[in-house]
Phi, psi and omega in degrees: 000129176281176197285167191203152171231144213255153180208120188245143171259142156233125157181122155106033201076341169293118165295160159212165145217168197224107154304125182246133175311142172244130184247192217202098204274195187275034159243333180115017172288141172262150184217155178262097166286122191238054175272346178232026188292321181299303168310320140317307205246317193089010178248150175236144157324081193276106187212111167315114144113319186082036183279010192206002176246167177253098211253013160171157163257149189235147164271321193280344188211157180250019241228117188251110178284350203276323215260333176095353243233131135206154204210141162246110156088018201094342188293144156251171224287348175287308190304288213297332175271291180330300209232042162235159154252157179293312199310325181283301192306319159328285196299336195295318205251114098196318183273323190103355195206141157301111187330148154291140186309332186278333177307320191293311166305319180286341191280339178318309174295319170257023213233310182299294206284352197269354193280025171283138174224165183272158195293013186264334173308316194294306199297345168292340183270295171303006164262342139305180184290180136305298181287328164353126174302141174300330193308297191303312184277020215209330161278338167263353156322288171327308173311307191288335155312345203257010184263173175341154154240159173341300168297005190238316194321322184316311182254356173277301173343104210262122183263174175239118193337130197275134208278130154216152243250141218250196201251343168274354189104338179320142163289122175219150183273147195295162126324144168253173158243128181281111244280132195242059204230126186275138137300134157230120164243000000 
């Protein structure tokens, strides 16, 4: 049975008490799971700053900010920054484990062939500023993808409608058509 921890409130002369699941991360840290504490009780957590919560669990990273400590897969991020390549360390957070030379060679390989992008892509990159944050560009990219493309624009575009007059006299607007030009990749 797992550990469990007991929390008695006093307040307004009334006991309440609630078990909170106690877990148990990967350094062997203990922790009080309160995910149902509102719903039970009507009470919330206050901790300034988070200096004392734990806001979700990993298998992949460790990290004691007090202690100076952060680890990927047990590693810590100083070995892995000395004696890794992002290519290892890539392969370390997505396999659980550092490569072997055939691993390394084949994730190289296919990391090479999928990193193409397209030349429509490029012109979403080159329409920022230069001083532009990567963030900022790299999070508005997806948007700007989803417009028309190019083989299309003519009949995609959007103009403005042309007005023409309904048999009571009301003004009412054409239809647009919507762009039927297939993607192939």
């Amino acid at each position: 049975m797992p550990d469990r921890a007991k929390l008695t409130i006093e307040s307004d002369g009334k006991e309440q008490s609630i078990e909170l699941p106690v877990l148990t991360g990967s350094e062997g840290e203990k922790a009080l799971d309160i995910g149902q504490l509102r719903a039970k009780t009507g009470y919330v957590c206050l901790d300034p700053a988070f200096v004392n919560t734990a806001s979700t669990t990993s298998a992949i990273t460790f990290l004691d900010g007090e202690k100076g400590v952060l680890r990927y897969r047990g590693i810590p991020i100083e070995q892995l920054g000395e004696k890794s390549t992002f290519v290892e360390t890539s392969y370390l957070l997505i396999y659980g484990h550092l490569p072997n030379r055939s691993e390394l060679s084949r994730f190289s390989t296919l990391l090479t062939r999928h990193s193409l992008i397209h030349e429509d892509m490029k012109r979403f990159f080159d329409g920022y500023p230069t001083t532009a944050h990567p963030m900022a560009i790299l999070s508005g990219t997806p948007s700007s993808s989803t417009s028309p493309s190019r083989a299309c624009w003519p009949r995609c575009a959007p103009s403005p409608p042309s007005r023409t007059r309904s048999r009571s006299g009301n003004r009412s607007s054409t239809r647009r058509t919507p762009c039927r030009t297939r993607r192939t990749s």
